[in-house]
C-alpha positions as CSV (number, residue, x, y, z in Angstrom):
1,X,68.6,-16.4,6.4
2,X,68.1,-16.0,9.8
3,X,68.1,-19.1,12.5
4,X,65.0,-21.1,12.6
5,X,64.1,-20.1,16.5
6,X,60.9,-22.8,16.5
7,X,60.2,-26.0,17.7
8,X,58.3,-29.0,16.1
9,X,55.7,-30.7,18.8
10,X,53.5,-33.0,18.2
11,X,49.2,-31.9,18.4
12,X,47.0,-31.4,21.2
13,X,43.7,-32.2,21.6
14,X,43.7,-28.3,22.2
15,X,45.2,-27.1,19.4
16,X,42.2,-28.5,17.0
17,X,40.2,-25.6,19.2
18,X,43.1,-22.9,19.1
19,X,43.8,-22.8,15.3
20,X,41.9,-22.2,12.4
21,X,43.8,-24.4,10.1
22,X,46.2,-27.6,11.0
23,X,48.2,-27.9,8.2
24,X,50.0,-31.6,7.1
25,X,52.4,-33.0,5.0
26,X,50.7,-36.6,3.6
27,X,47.6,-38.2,3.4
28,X,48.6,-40.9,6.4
29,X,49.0,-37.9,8.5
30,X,45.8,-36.0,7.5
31,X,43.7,-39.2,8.3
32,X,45.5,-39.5,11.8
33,X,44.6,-35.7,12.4
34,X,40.9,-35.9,11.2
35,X,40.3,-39.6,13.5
36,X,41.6,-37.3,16.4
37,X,39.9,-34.1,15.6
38,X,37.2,-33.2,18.3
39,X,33.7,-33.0,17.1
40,X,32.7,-29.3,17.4
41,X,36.5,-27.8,16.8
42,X,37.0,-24.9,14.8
43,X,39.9,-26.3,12.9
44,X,40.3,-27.2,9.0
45,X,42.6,-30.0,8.5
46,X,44.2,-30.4,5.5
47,X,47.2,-30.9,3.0
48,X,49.7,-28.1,2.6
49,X,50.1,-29.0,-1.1
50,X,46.4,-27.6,-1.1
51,X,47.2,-24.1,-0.5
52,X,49.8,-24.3,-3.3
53,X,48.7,-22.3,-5.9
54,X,51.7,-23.4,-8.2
55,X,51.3,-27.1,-7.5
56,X,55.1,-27.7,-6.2
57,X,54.1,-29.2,-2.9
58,X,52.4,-32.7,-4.2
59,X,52.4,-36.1,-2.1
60,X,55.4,-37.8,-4.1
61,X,56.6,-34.9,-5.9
62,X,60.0,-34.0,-4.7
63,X,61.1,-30.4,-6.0
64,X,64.7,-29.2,-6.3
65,X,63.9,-26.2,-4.4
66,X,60.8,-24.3,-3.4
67,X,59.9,-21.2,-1.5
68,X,57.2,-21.7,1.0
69,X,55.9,-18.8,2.9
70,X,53.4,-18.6,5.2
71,X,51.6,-15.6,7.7
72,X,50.6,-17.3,11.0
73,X,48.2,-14.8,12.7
């Protein structure tokens, strides 16, 4: 596996109208990124586990191991 070359940041007000989708881990940290959200940005907030079409990424479900892909465009 090659070296993970990114860097974890925390939002901007900018990034709600950069992205199409802001993507987080719990529910604590979806209802700090929706009270935030600018009226009028283009992003959908929401749960990663929501986009799991196998259900292995639930809030207080802790998997051995999973592979999680994703295409950033």
């Amino acid at each position: 596996m090659p070296p993970v070359t990114h860097k974890a940041r925390q939002i901007q007000e900018s990034d709600f109208h950069t992205f199409d989708y802001i993507l987080c881990m719990d529910k604590s940290n979806l209802r700090d990124l929706n009270r935030i959200r600018p009226a009028g940005s283009k992003a959908h907030v929401d749960l990663l586990g929501s986009f799991d079409p196998e259900g292995e990424l639930i809030i207080g479900k802790q998997p051995k191991q999973f592979n999680l892909s994703l295409k950033l465009f």
